[in-house]
Biopython code that builds the backbone (N, CA, C, O; Angstrom):
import numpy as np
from Bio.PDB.StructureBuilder import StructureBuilder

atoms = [
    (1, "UNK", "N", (93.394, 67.700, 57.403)),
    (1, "UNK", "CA", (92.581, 67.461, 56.248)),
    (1, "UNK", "C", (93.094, 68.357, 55.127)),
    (1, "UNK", "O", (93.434, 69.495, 55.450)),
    (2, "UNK", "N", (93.217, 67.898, 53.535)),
    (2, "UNK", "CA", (93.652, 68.682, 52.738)),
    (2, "UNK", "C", (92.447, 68.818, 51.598)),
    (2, "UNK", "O", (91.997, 67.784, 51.106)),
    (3, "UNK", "N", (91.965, 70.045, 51.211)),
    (3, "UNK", "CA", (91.104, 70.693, 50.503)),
    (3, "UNK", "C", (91.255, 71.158, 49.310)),
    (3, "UNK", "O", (92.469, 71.324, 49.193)),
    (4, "UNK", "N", (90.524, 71.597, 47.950)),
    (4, "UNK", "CA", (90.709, 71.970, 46.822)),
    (4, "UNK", "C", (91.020, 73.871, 47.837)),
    (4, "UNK", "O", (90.358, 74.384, 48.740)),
    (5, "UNK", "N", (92.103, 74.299, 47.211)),
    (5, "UNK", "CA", (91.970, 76.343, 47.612)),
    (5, "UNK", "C", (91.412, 77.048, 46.435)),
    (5, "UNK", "O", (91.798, 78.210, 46.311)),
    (6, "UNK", "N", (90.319, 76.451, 45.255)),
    (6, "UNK", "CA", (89.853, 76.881, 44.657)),
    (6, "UNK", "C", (90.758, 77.754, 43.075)),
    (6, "UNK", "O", (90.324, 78.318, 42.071)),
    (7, "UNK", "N", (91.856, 77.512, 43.489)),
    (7, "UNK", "CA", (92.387, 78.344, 42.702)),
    (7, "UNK", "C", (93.929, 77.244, 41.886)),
    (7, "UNK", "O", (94.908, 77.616, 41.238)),
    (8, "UNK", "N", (93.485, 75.875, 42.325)),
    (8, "UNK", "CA", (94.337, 74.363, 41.709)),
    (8, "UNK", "C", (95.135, 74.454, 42.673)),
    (8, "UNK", "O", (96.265, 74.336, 42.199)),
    (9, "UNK", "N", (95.185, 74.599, 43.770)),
    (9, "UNK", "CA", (96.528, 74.139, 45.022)),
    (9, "UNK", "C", (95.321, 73.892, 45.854)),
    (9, "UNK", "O", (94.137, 74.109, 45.598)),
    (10, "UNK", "N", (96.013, 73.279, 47.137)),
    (10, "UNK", "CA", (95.458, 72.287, 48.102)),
    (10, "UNK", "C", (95.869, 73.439, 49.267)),
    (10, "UNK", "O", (96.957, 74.014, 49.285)),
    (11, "UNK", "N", (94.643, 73.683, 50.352)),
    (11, "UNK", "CA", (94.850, 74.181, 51.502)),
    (11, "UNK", "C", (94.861, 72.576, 53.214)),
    (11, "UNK", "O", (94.250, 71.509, 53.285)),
    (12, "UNK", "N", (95.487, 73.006, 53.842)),
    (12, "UNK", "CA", (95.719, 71.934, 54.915)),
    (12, "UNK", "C", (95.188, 72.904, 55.833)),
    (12, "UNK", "O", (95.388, 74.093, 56.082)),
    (13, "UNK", "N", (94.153, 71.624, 56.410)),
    (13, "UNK", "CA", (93.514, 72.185, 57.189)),
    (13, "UNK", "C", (93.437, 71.153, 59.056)),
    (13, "UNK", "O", (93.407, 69.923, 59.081)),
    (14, "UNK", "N", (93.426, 71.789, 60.008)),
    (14, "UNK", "CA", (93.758, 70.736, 60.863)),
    (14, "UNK", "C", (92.606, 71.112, 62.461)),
    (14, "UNK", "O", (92.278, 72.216, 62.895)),
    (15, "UNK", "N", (92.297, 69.921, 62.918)),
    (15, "UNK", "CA", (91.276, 69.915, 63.867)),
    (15, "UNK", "C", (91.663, 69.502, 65.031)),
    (15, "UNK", "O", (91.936, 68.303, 65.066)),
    (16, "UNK", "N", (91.840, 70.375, 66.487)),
    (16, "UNK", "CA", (92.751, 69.896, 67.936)),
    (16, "UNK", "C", (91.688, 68.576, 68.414)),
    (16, "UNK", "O", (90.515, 68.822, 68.694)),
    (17, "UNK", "N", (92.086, 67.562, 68.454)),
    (17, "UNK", "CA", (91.337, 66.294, 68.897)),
    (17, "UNK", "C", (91.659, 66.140, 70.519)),
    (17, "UNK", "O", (91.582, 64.965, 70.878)),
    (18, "UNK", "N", (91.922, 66.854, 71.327)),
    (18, "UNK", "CA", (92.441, 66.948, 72.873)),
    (18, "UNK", "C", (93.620, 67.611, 72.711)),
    (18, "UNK", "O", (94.283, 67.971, 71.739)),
    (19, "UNK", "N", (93.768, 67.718, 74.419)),
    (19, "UNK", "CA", (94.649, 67.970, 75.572)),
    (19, "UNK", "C", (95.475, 66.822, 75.834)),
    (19, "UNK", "O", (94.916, 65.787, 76.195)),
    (20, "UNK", "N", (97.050, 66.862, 75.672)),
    (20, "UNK", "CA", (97.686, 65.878, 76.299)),
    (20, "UNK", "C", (98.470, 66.248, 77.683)),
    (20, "UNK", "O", (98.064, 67.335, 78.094)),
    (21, "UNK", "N", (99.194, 65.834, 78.294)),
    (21, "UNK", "CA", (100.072, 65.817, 79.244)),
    (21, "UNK", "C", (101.208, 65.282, 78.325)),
    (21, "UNK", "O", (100.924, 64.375, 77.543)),
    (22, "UNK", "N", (102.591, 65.824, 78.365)),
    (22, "UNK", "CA", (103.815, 65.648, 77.267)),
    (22, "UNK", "C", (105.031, 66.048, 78.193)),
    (22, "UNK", "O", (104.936, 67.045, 78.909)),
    (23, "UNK", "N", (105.999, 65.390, 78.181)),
    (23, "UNK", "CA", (107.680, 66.083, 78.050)),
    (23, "UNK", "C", (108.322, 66.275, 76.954)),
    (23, "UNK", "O", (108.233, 65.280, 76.234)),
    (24, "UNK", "N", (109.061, 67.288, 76.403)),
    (24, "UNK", "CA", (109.616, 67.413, 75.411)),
    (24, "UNK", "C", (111.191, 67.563, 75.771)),
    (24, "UNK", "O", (111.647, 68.300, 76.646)),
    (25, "UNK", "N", (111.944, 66.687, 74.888)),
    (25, "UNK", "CA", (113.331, 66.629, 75.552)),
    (25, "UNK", "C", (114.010, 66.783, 73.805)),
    (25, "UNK", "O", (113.846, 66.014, 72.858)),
    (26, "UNK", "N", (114.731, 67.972, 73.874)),
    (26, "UNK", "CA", (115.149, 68.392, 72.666)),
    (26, "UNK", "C", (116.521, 67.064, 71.741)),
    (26, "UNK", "O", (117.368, 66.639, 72.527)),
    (27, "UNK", "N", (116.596, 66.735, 70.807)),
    (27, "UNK", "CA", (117.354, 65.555, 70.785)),
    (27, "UNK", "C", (118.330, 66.363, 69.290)),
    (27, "UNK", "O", (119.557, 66.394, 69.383)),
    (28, "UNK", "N", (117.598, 66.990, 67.940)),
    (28, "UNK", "CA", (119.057, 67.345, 67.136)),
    (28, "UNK", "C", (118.026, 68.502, 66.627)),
    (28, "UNK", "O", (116.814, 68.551, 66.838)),
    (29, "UNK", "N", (119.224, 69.853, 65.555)),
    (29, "UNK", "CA", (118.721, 70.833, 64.750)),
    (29, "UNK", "C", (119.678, 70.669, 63.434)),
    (29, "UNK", "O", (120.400, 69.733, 63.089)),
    (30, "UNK", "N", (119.471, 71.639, 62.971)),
    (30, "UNK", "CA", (119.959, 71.727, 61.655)),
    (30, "UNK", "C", (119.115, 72.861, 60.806)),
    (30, "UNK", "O", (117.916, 73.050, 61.010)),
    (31, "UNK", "N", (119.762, 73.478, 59.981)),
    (31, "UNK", "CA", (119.248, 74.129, 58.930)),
    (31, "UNK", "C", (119.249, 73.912, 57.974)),
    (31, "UNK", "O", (120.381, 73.600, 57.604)),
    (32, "UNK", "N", (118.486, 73.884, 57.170)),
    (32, "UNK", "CA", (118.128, 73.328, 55.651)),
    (32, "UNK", "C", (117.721, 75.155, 54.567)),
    (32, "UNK", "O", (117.737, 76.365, 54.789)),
    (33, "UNK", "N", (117.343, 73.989, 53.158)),
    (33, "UNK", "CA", (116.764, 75.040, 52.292)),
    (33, "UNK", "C", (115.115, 74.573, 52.161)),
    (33, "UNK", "O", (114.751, 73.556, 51.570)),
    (34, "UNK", "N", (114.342, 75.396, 52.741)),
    (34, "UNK", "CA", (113.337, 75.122, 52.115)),
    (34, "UNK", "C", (112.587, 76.009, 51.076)),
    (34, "UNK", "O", (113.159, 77.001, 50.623)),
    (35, "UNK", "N", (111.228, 75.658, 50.655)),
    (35, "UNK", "CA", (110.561, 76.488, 49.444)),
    (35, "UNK", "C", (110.993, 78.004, 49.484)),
    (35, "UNK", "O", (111.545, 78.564, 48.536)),
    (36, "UNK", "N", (110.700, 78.574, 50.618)),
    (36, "UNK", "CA", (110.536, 80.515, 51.105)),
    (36, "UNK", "C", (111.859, 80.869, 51.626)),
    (36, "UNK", "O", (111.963, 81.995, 52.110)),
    (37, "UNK", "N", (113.017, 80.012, 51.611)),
    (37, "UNK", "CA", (114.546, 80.587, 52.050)),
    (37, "UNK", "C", (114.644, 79.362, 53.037)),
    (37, "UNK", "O", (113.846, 78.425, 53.063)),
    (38, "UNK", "N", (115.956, 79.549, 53.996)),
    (38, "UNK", "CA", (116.310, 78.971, 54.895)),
    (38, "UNK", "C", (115.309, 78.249, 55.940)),
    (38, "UNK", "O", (114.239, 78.770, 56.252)),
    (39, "UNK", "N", (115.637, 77.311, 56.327)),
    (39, "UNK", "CA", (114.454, 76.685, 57.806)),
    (39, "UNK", "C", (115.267, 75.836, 58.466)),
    (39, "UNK", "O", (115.860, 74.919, 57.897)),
    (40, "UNK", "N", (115.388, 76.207, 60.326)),
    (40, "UNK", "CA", (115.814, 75.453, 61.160)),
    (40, "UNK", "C", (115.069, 74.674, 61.248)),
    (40, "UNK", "O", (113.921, 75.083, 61.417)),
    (41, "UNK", "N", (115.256, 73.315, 61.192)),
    (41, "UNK", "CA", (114.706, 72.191, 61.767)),
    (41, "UNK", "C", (115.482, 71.542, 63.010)),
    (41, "UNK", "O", (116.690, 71.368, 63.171)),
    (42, "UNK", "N", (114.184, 71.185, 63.994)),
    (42, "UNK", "CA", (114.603, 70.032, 65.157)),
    (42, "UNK", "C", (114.157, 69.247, 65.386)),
    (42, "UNK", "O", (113.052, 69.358, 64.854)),
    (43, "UNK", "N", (114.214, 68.112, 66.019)),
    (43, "UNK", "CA", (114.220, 66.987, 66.221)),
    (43, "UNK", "C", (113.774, 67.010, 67.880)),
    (43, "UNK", "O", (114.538, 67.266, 68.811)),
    (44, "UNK", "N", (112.253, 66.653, 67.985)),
    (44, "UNK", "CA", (112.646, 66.400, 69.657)),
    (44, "UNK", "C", (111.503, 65.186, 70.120)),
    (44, "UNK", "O", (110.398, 64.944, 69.634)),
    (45, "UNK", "N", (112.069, 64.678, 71.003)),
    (45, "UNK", "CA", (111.435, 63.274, 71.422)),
    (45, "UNK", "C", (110.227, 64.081, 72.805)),
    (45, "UNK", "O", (110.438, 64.920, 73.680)),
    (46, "UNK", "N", (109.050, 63.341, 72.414)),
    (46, "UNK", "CA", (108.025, 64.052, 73.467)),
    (46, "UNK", "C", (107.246, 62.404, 73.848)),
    (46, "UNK", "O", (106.561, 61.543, 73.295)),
    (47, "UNK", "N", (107.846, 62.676, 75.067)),
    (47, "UNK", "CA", (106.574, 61.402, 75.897)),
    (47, "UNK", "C", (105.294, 61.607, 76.503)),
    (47, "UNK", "O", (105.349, 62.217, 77.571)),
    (48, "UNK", "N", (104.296, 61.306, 76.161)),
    (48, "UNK", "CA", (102.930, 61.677, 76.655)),
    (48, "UNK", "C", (102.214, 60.186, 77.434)),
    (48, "UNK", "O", (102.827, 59.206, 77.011)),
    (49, "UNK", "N", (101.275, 59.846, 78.279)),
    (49, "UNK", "CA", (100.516, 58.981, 78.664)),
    (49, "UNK", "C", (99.949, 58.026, 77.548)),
    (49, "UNK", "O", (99.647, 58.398, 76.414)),
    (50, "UNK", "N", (99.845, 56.705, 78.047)),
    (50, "UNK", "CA", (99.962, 55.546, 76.848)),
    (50, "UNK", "C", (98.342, 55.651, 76.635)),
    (50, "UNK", "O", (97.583, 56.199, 77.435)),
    (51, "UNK", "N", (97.884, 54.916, 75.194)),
    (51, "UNK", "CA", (96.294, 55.384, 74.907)),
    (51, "UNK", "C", (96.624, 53.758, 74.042)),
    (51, "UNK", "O", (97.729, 53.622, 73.517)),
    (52, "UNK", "N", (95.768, 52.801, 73.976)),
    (52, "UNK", "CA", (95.552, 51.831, 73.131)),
    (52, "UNK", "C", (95.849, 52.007, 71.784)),
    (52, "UNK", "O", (95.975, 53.151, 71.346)),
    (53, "UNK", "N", (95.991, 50.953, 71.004)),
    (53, "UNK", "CA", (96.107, 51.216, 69.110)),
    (53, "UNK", "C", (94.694, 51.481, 69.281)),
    (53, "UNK", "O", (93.971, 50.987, 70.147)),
    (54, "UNK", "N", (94.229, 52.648, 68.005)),
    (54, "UNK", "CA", (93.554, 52.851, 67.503)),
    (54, "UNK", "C", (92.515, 53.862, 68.450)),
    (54, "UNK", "O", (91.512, 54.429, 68.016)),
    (55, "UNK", "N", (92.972, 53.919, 69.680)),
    (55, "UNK", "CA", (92.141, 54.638, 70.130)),
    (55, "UNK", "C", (92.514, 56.879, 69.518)),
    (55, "UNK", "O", (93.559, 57.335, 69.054)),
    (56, "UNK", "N", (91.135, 57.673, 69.830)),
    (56, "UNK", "CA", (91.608, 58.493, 69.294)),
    (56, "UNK", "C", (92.294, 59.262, 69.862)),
    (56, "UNK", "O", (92.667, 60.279, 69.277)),
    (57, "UNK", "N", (92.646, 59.012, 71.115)),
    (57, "UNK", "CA", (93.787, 59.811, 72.095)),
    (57, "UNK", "C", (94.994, 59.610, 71.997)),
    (57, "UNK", "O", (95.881, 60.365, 72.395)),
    (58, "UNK", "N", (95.165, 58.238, 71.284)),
    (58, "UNK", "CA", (96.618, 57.970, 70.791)),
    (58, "UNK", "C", (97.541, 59.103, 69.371)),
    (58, "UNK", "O", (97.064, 59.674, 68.391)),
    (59, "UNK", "N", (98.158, 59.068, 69.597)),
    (59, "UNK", "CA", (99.222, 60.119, 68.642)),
    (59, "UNK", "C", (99.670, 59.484, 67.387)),
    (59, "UNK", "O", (100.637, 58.748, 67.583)),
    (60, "UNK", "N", (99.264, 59.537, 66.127)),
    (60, "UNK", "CA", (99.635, 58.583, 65.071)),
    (60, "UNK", "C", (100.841, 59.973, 64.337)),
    (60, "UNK", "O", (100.876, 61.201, 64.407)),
    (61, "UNK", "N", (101.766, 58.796, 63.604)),
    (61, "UNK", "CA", (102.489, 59.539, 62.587)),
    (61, "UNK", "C", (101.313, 60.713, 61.303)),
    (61, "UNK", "O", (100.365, 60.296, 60.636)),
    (62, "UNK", "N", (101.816, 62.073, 61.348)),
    (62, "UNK", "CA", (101.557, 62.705, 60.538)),
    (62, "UNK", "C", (100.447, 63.610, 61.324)),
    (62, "UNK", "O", (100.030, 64.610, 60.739)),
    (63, "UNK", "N", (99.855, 63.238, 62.884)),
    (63, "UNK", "CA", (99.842, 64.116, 63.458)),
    (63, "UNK", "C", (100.250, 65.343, 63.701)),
    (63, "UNK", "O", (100.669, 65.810, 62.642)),
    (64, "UNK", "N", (100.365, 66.324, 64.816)),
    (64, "UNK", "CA", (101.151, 66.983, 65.316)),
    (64, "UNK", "C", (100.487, 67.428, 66.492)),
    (64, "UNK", "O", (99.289, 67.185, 66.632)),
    (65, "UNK", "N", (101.329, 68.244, 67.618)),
    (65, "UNK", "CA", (101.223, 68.669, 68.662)),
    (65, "UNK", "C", (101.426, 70.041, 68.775)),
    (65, "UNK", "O", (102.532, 70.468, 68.442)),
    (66, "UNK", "N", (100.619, 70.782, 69.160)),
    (66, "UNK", "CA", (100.600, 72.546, 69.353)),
    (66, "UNK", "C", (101.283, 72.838, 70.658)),
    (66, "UNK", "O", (100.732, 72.096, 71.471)),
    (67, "UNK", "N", (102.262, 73.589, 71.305)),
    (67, "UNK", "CA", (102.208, 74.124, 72.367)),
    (67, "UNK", "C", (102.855, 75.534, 72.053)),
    (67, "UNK", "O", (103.931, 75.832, 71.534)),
    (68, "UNK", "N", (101.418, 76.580, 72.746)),
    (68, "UNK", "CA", (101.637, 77.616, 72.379)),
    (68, "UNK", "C", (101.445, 77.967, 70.838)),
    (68, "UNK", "O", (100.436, 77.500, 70.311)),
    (69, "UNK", "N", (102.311, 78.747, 70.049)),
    (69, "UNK", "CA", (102.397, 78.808, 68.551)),
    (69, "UNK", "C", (103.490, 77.824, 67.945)),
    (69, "UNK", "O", (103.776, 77.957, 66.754)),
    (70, "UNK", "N", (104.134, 76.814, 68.730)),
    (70, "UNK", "CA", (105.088, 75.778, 68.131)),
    (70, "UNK", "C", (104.473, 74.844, 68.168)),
    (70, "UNK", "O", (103.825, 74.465, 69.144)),
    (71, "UNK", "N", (104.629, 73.888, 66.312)),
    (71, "UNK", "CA", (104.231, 73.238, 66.169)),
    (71, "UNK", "C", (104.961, 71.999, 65.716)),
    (71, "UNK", "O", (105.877, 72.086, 64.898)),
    (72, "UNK", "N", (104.479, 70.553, 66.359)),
    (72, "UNK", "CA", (105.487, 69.391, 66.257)),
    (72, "UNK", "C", (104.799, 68.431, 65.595)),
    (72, "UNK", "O", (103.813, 67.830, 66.023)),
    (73, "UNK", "N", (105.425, 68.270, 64.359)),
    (73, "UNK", "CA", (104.889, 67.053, 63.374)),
    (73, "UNK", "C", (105.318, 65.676, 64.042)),
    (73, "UNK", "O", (106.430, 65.475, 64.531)),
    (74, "UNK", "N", (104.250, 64.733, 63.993)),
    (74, "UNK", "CA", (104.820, 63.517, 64.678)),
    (74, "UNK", "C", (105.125, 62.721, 63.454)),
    (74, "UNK", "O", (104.548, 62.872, 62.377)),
    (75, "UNK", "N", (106.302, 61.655, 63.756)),
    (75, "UNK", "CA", (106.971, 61.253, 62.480)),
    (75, "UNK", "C", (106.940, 59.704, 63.085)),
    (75, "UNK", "O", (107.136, 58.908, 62.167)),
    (76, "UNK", "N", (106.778, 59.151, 64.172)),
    (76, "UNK", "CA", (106.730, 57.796, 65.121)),
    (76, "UNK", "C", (106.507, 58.032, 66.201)),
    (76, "UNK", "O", (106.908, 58.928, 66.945)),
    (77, "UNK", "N", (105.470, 56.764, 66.412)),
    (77, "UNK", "CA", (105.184, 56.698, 67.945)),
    (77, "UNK", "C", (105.605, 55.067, 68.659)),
    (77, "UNK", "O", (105.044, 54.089, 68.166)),
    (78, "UNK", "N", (106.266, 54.931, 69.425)),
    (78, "UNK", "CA", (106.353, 53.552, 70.183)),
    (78, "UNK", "C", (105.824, 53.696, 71.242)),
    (78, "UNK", "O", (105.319, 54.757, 71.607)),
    (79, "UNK", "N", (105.863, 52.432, 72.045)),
    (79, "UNK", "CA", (105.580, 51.993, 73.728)),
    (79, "UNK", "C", (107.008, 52.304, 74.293)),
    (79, "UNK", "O", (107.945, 51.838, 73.645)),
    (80, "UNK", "N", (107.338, 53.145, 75.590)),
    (80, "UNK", "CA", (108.582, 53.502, 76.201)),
    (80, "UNK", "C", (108.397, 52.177, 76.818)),
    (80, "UNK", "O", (109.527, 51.690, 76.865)),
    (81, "UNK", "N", (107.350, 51.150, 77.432)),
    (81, "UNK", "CA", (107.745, 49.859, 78.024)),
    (81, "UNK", "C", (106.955, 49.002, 77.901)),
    (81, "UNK", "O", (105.882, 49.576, 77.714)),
    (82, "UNK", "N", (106.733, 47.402, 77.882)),
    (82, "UNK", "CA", (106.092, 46.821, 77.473)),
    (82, "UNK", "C", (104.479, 46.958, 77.663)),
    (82, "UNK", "O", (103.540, 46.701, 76.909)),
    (83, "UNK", "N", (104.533, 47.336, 78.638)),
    (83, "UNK", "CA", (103.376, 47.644, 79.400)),
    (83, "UNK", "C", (102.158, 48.910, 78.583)),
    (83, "UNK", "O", (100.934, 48.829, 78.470)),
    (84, "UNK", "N", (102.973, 49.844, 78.198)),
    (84, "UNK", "CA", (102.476, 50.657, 77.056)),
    (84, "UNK", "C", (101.680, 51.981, 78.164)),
    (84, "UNK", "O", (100.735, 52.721, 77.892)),
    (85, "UNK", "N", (102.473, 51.891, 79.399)),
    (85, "UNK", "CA", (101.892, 53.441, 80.027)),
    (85, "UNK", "C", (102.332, 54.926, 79.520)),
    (85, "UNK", "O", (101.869, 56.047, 79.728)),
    (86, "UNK", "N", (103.095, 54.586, 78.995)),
    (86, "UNK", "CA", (104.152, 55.530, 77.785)),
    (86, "UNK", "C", (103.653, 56.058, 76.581)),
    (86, "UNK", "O", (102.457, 56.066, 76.869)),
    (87, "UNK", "N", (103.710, 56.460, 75.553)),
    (87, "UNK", "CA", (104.160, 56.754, 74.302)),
    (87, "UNK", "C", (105.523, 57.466, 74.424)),
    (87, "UNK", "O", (105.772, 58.107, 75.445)),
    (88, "UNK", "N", (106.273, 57.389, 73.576)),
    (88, "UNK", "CA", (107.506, 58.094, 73.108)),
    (88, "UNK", "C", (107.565, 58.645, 71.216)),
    (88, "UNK", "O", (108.140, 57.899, 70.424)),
    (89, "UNK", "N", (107.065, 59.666, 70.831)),
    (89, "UNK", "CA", (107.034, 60.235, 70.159)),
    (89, "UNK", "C", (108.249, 61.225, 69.380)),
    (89, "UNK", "O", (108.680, 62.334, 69.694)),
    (90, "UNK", "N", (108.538, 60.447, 68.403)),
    (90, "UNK", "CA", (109.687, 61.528, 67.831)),
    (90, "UNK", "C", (108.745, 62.299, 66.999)),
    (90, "UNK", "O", (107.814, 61.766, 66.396)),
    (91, "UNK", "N", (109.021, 63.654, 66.974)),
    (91, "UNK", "CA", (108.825, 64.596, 66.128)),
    (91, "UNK", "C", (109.950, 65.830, 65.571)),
    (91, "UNK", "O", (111.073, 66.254, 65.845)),
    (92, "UNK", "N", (108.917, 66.059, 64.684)),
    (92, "UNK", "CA", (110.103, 67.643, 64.028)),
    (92, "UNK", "C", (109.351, 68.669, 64.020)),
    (92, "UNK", "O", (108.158, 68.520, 63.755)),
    (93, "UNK", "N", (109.823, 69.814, 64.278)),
    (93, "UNK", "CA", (109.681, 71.424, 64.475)),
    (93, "UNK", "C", (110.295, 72.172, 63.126)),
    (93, "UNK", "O", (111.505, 72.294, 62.937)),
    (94, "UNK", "N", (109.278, 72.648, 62.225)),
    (94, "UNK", "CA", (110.315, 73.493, 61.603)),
    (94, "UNK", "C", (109.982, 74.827, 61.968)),
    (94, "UNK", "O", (108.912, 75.160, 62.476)),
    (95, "UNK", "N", (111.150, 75.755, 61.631)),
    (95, "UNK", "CA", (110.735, 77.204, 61.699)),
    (95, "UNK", "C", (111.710, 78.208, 60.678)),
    (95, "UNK", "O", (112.939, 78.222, 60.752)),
    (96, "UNK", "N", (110.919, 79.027, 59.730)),
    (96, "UNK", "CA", (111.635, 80.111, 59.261)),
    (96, "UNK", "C", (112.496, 80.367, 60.177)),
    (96, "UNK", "O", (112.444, 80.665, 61.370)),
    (97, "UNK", "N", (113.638, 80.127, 59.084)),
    (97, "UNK", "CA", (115.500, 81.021, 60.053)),
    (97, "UNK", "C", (115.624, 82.339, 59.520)),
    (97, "UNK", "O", (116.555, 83.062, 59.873)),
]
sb = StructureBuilder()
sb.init_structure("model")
sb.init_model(0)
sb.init_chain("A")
sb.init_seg("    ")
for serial, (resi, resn, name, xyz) in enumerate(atoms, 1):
    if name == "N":
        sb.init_residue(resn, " ", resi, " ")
    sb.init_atom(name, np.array(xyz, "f"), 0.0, 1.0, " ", f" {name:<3s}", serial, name[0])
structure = sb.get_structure()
């Protein structure tokens, strides 16, 4: 959720909606420039248990996933098989380099 910070900028604010079960299988990195200096970014594909459209256990783009203090923006979600017992989730990690 994004908020007035009282002072004309916007604070982001975010609420844990569950517990998943996930694999995370690392796929690319890179370093970039961002706003505060340098930032590694990665790329990693995380499969979790399949949840219906629209239900709220399902993982939508612009999500993200916590484990521990790393945090994974979800950027797409598909069905790994027709059947949809799957999700396959690409996301990105950034972190001050």
């Amino acid at each position: 959720m994004t908020s007035s910070d009282g002072a004309g900028g916007l604070v982001e604010t975010w609420t844990a909606l569950g517990t998943l079960w996930g694999e995370i299988r690392p796929r690319t990195g890179r370093e970039t420039q961002g706003e505060a200096g340098p930032v590694a970014v990665g790329r990693f594909r995380i499969t979790v248990r399949g949840a219906p459209q629209g239900a709220t256990s399902r993982p939508v783009p612009g999500q993200r996933f916590r484990v521990g203090a790393r945090l994974f923006r979800v950027l797409a979600v598909t069905e790994r098989e027709p059947g949809g017992m799957y999700l396959v989730c690409e996301t990105r990690e950034e972190v001050a380099a």
